[in-house]
C-alpha positions as CSV (number, residue, x, y, z in Angstrom):
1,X,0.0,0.0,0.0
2,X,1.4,3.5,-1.1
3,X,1.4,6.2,0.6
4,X,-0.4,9.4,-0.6
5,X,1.9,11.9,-2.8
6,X,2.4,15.0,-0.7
7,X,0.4,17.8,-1.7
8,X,2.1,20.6,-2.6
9,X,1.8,24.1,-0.8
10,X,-0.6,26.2,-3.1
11,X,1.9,29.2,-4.6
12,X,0.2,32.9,-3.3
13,X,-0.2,35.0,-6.2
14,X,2.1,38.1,-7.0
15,X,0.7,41.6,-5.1
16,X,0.9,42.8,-8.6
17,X,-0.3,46.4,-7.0
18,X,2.2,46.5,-4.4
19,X,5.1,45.9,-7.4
20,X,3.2,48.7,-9.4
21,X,3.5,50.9,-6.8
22,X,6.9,50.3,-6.0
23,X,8.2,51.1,-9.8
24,X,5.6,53.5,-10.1
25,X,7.1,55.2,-6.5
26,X,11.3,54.5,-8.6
27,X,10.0,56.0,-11.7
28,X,9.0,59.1,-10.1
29,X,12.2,59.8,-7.6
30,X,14.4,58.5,-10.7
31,X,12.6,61.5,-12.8
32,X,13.0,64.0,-10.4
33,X,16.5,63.5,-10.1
34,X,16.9,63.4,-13.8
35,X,14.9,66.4,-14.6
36,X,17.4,68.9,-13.9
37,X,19.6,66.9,-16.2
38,X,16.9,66.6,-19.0
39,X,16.3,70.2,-18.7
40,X,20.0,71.7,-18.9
41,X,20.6,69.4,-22.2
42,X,17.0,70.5,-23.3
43,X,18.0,74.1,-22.7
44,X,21.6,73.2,-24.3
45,X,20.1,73.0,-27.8
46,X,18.2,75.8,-28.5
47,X,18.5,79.3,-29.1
48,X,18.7,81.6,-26.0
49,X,16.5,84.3,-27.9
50,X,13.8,81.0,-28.4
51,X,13.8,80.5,-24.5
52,X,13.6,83.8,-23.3
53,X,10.8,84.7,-25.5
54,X,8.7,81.0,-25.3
55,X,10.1,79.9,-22.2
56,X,12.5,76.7,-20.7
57,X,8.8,74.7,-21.3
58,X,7.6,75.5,-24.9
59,X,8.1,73.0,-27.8
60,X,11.3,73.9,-29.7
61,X,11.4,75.2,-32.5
62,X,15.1,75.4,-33.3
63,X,17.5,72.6,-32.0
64,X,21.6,72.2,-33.0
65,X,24.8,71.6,-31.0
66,X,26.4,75.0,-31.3
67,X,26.4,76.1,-27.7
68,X,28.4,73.1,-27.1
69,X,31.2,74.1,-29.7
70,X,31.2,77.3,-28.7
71,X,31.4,76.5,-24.7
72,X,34.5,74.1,-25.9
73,X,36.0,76.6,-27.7
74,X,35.3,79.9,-25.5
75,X,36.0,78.3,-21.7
76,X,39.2,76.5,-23.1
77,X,37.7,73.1,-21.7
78,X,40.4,71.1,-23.2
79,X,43.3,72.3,-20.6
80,X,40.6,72.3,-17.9
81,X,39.8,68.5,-18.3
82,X,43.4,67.8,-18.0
83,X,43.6,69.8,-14.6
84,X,41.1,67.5,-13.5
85,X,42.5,64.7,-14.7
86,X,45.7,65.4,-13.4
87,X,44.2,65.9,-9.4
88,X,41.3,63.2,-9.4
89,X,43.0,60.5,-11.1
90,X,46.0,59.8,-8.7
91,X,43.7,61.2,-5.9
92,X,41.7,58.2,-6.7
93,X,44.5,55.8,-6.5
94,X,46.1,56.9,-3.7
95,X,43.0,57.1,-1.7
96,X,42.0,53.7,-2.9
97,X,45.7,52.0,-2.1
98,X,46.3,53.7,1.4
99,X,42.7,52.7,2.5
100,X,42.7,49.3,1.2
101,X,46.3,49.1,3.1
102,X,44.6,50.3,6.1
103,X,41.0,48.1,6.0
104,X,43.5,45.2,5.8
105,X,45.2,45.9,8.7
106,X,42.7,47.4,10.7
107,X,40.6,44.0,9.8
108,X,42.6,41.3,8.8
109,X,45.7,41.6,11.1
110,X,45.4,41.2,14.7
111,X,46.5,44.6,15.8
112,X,45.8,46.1,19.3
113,X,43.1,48.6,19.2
114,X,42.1,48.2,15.3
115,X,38.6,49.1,16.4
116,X,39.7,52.4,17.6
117,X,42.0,53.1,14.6
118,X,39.0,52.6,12.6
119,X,36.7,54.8,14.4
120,X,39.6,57.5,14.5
121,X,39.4,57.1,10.1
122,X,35.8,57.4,10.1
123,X,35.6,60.5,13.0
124,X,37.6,62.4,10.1
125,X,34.6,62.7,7.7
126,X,32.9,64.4,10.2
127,X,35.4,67.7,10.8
128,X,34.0,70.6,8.4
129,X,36.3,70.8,5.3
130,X,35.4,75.0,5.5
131,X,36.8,75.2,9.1
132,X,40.5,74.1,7.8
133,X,40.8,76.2,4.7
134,X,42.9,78.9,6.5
135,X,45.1,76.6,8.4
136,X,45.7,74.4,5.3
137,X,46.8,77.6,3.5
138,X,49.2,78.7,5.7
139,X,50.6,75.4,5.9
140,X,50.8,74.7,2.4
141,X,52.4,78.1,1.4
142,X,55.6,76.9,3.8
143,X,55.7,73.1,3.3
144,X,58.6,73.5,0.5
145,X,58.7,71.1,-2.9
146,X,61.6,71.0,-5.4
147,X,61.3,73.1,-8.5
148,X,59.8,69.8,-10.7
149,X,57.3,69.1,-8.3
150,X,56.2,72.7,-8.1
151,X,56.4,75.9,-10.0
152,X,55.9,78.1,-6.5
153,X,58.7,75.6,-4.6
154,X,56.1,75.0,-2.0
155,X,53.1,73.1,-2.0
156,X,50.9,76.3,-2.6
157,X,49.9,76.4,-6.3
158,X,50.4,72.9,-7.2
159,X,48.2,69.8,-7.7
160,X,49.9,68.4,-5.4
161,X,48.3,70.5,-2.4
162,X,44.8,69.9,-3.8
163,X,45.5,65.9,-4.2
164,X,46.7,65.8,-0.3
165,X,43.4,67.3,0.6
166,X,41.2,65.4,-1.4
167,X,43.1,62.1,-0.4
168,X,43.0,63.0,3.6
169,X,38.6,63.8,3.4
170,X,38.0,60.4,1.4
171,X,40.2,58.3,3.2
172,X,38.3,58.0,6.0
173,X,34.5,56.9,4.2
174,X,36.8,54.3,2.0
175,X,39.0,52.9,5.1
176,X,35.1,52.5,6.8
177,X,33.8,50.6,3.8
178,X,36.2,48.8,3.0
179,X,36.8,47.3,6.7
180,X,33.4,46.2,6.4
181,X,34.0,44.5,3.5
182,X,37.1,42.6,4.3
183,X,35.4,41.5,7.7
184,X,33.3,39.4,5.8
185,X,35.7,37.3,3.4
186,X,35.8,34.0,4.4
187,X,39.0,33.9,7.3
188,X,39.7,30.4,6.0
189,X,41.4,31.8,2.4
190,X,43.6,33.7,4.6
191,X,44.4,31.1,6.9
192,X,45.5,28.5,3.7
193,X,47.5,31.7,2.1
194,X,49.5,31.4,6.1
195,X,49.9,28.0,5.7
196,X,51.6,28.1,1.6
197,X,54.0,30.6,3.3
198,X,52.3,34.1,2.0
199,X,53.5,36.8,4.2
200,X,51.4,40.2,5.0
201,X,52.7,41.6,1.6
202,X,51.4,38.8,-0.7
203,X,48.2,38.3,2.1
204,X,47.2,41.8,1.0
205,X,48.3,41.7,-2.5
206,X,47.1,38.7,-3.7
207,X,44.7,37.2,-1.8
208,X,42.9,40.1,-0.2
209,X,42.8,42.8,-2.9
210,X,41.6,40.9,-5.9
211,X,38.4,39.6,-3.7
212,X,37.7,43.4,-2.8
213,X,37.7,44.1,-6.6
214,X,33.9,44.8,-6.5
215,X,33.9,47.1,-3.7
216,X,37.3,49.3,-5.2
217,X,35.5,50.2,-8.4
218,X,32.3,50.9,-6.4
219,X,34.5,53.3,-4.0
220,X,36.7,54.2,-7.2
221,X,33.4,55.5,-9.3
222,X,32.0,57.8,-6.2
223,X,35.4,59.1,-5.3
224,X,36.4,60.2,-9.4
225,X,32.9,61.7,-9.1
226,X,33.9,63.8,-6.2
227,X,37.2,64.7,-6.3
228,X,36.4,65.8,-10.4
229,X,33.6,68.1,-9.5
230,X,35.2,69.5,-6.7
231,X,35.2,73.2,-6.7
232,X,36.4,74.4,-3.0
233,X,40.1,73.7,-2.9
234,X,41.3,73.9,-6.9
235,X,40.5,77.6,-6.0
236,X,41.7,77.8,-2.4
237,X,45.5,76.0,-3.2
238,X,45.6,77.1,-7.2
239,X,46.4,81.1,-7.9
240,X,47.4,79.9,-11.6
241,X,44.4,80.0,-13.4
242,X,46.1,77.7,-16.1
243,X,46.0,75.5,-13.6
244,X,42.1,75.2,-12.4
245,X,40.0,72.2,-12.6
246,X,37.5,72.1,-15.3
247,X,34.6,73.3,-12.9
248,X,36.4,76.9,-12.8
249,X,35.8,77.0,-16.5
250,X,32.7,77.7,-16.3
251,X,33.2,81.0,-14.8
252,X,34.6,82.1,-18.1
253,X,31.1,81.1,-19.9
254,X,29.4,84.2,-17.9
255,X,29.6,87.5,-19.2
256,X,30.3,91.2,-16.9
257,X,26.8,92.6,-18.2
258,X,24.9,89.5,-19.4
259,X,24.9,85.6,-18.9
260,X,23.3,82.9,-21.6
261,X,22.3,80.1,-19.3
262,X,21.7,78.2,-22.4
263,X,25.1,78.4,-23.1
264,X,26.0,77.8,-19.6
265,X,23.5,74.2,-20.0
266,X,26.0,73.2,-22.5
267,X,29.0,73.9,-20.6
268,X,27.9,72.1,-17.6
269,X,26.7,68.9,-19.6
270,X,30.2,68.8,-21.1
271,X,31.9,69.0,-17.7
272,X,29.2,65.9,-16.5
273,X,30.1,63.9,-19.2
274,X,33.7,62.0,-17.8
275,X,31.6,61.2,-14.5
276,X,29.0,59.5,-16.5
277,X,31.4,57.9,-19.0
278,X,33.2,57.0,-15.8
279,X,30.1,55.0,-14.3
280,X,28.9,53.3,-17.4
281,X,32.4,52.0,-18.0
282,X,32.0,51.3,-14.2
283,X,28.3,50.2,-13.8
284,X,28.6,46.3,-13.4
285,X,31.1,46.7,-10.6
286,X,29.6,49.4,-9.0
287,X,26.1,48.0,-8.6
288,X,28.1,44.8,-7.5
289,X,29.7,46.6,-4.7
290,X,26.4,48.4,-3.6
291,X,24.4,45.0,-3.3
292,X,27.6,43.5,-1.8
293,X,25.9,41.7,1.7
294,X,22.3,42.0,0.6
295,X,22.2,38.4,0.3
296,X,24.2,35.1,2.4
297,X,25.2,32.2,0.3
């Protein structure tokens, strides 16, 4: 005699409401954060002399891409983007190596009070950059540099200045994340890298870092993003205006009597688009290191 065949759990039905209410609640926040976007490309293409007597709203009559040649050509983007370049890029890598160095230890090394070194990091995001400025400047005008590190022979004036800062604020938020990240690594991979003979160099190097490869380009993507449209402390440390970061050029898009915001629209959208060529080269990673916990196994 066979027993009777389990029946099987009857499967609920999707709240297909609740799901259209949740993308119907993400399609609205993602449009309201996108509108300002939409509107300054909008803006970008047409006439000023169309907007001003229609209106930011009206349907267009007039589209083309000159604004953007001419905010190329008039602001001197080009040299700009390489200012940029020049501070965000190795801010970005030396931030990223000096935290990851730090996470690991802080994390992965039994050191006496590693809980408290990593609270110290993390207490540093929380001192107001503003409060600083005039300290920073008096010490950066007598720290001295040799002539091929610095045009002014101290650190005043030089990229250099403005990558120290930079690095010193984002340290602490990428030593905090990535501590997190590390705690959760299985301790076993470490413990057979021990036995093979890896010391703390290759532990770090070769085991640790390529396993925190998600979270690095997560962190890597919001720190290009910040240091790049940083505005503060390019002017503070940099009197050269040759040597500004590309969110100064926009300064030279307004006129003394009379500013074209249109032509100001284009301007910015050129100075976004690195940060967004930056994420989409990014993206997989970066979501990857945002849902990094969300789910065991």
């Amino acid at each position: 005699m066979t027993a009777p065949a389990a029946t099987a759990p009857p499967v609920r039905a999707p709240r297909r409401r609740g799901r259209f209410g949740v993308h119907l609640f993400l399609s609205a926040v993602s449009l309201a954060f996108l509108a300002p976007l939409l509107l300054a490309v909008y803006a970008s293409l047409r006439p000023y002399e169309e907007t001003a007597a229609h209106g930011y709203f009206s349907l267009p009559r007039h589209l083309s891409f000159d604004y953007y040649r001419q905010a190329f050509a008039d602001s001197g983007m080009s040299r700009y983007f390489l200012n940029s370049l020049l501070i965000a890029v190795p801010g970005v890598l030396l931030t990223l190596f000096l935290a990851s160095f730090v996470a690991f230890a802080v994390s992965r090394l039994r050191i006496r009070g590693g809980l408290v070194w990593l609270m110290v990091f993390t207490a540093g995001n929380l001192l107001p950059q503003q409060v600083i400025v005039t300290p920073l400047y008096v010490l950066f005008n007598k720290v001295p540099l040799p002539y091929w590190m610095s045009d002014s022979l101290t650190m005043y004036d030089s990229y250099w200045a403005v990558i120290a800062v930079q690095t010193a604020f984002q340290l602490g938020f990428c030593v905090f994340v990535l501590a997190n990240f590390m705690r959760t690594l299985p301790r076993e991979i470490l413990e057979a890298a021990i036995v093979d003979g890896a010391g703390v160099w290759a532990q770090y190097r070769r085991v640790t870092l390529p396993l925190c490869r998600p979270a690095l380009a997560a962190l890597g993507t919001l720190q290009f993003t910040w240091m790049y449209n940083d505005f503060l402390w390019g002017l503070v440390f940099l009197s050269d205006g040759d040597k500004l970061p590309v969110t100064s050029a926009l300064n030279n898009l307004r006129g003394q009597f009379f500013t074209d915001y249109n032509l100001l629209a284009a301007g910015s959208v050129l100075v976004a688009l690195p940060t967004i060529v930056v994420f989409l080269l990014l993206q997989r990673h970066f979501i990857a290191g945002l849902t990094l916990g969300a789910s065991k196994g």
